[in-house]
Each structure stands twice: as C-alpha cells, then as structure tokens.
C-alpha positions in Angstrom: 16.8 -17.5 7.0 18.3 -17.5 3.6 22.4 -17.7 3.6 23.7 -14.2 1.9 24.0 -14.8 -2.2 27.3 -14.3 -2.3 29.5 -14.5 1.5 33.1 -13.0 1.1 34.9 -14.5 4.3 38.5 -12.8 5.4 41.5 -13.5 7.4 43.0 -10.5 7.3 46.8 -9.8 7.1 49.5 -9.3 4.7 49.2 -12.6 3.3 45.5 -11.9 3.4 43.1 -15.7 2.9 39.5 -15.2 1.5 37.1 -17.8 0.6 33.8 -16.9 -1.2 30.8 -19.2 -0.5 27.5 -18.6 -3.1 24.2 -19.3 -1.5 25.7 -21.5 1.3 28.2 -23.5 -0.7 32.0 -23.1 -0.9 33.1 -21.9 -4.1 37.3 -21.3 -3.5 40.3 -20.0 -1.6 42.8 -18.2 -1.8 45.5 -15.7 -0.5 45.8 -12.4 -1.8 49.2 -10.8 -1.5 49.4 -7.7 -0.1 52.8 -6.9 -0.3 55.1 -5.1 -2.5 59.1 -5.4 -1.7 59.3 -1.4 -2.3 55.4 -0.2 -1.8 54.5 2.9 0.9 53.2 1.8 3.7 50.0 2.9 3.0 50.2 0.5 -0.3 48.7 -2.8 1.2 45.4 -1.4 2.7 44.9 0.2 -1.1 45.4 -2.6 -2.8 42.9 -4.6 0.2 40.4 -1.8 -0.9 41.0 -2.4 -4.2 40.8 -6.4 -4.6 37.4 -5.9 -2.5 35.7 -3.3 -4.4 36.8 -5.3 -7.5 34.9 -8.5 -5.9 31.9 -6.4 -5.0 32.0 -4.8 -8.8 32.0 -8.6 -10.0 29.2 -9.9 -8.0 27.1 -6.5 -8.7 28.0 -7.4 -12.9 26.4 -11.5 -12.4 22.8 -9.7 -10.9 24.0 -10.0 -6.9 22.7 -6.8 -5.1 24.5 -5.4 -2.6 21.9 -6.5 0.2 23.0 -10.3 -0.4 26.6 -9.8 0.0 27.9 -10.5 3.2 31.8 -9.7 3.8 32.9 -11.8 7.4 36.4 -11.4 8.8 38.5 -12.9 11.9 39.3 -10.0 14.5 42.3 -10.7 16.5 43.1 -9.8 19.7 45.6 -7.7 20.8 46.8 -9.2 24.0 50.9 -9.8 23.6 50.8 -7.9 20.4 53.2 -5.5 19.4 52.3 -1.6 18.5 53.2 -2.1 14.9 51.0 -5.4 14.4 48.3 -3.6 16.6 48.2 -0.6 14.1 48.7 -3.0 10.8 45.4 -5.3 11.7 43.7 -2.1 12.7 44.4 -1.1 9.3 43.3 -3.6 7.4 39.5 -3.9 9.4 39.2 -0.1 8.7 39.7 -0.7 5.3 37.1 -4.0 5.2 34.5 -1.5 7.2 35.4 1.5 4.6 35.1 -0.5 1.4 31.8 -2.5 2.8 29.9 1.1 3.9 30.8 2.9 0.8 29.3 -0.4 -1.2 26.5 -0.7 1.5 27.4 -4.2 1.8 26.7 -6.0 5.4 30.0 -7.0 7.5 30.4 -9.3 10.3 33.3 -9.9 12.5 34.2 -13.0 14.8 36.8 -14.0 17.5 39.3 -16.5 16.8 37.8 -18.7 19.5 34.9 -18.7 18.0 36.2 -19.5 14.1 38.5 -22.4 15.6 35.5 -23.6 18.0 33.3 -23.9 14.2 35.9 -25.3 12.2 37.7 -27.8 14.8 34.7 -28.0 17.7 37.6 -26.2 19.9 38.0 -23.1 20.6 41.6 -23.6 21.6 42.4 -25.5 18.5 45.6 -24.6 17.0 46.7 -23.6 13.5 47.4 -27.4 12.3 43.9 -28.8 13.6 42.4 -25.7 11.4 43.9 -26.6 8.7 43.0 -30.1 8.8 39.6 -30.1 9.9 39.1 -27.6 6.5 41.0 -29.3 4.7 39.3 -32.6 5.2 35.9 -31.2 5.0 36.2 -29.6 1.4 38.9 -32.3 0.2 41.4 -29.2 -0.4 44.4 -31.3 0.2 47.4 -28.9 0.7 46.4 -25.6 2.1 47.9 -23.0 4.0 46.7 -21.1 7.2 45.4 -17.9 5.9 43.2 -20.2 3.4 41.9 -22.6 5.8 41.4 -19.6 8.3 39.5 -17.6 5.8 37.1 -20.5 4.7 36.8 -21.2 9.3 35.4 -17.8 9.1 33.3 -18.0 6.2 31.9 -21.5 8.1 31.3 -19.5 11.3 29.2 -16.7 9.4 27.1 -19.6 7.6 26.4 -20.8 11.5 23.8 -18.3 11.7 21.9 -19.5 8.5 21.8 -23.0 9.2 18.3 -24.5 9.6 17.3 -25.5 13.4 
C-alpha cells in the first residue's frame, strides 16, 4: 500500500509538535504554540483548528486531495491524570477529529507504548531515549520532546505502509 501524500503527525498539547512526512519521507518539525499569556480558554483549541485547516488548505493549493492526507496523533492515557489535563487533551483530539471530518481527511490515533516501541524498539522508553533515537535517525541534532514525539508518531503511522 501507498504511504498517504502528505502525513500530518501530532503530539498534542499546549506546546503542540507536528511533523509532516510527503509520500513516506520526513519533510520537518516543529512546535506550534498554543498559548496566549491572556487568551479564553477556549483560545488554544481555535487556534489548533486553525493552524490545521490552514495545513489542509495548503496541501489542497499544491494538487494533494483530501483522500491522501493522513492526520496521526499520540492519545494519552489518563491513568494519574488530573481533571483539568483530562479535559485539556480531550480538547485538543476533539478538535483534530472536528477539523479532519469537516475536511474529510482520514485520522489515526496511537498509544504512547506503541509510538516509543517504533521510535526506540521499547515501549517503555522514556522521553530522552525518544528524543535520541529521532534525533539520530533524521540527524536533527537539538530537538525537543514534543518534536521528536510528533515525528515517533508520524514513524508509527508510516509502520503500516512499509513493504513486507
């Protein structure tokens, strides 16, 4: 199976990491900052849908359809959370699953487990062995963990394009 054209991968939070991989291959990282010192609280899950449907409008303007994006995001748990960072992820995946059905764009989720297993070969790996393994992979040098999390994710998605 083909890999999507254009594979928008997530860690979402308010220091929010994305990576974007075209046809397979990496293309960057980042983090996109959510906050705003005196912003509503509703203002970070705007400005998520925002910076999305502005990537989707982007893609749509270089000939990608909407069938060959892909938008892939880590799900936390919530075991030994509190309330407020309970409600504050949930926020931000109903806003990923808003934006990607009123686009009609295809969106995957995947357990941290499962993203550290991909990126490190454990799934108990912790932050630091993230970041290095992604680090050392795409020669990035100086990363942070939303970055390196966000490209993990993007890696794990890509898993189920990989020829046998």
């Amino acid at each position: 199976m083909m890999p999507p054209a254009l594979l928008i991968a997530i860690d979402p939070a308010l220091r929010c990491g994305l990576a974007t991989f075209r046809d397979g291959a990496f293309v960057q990282a980042h983090v996109w900052d959510l906050a705003k010192a005196d912003a509503r609280p509703g203002y970070r899950y705007r400005r998520l849908r925002d910076l999305l449907a502005g990537l989707f409008a982007s893609a749509i303007a270089k000939g990608i359809e909407t069938r060959g994006i892909l938008v892939a995001y880590e799900r936390a748990t919530f075991r030994g959370s509190s309330i407020e960072a309970a409600i504050s992820k949930g926020g931000y995946y109903a806003t990923i699953l808003s934006v990607c059905e009123d686009h009609r764009v295809r969106v995957e989720s995947y357990a941290p487990s499962t993203v550290k297993k991909t990126a490190t070969g454990s799934g108990r790996a912790d932050k630091d062995a993230v970041i290095r393994a992604v680090s050392e992979r795409f020669g990035l040098g100086d990363i942070d963990d939303n970055t390196a999390d966000a490209i993990a994710v993007g890696l794990t998605a890509l898993r189920n394009y990989a020829p046998n």
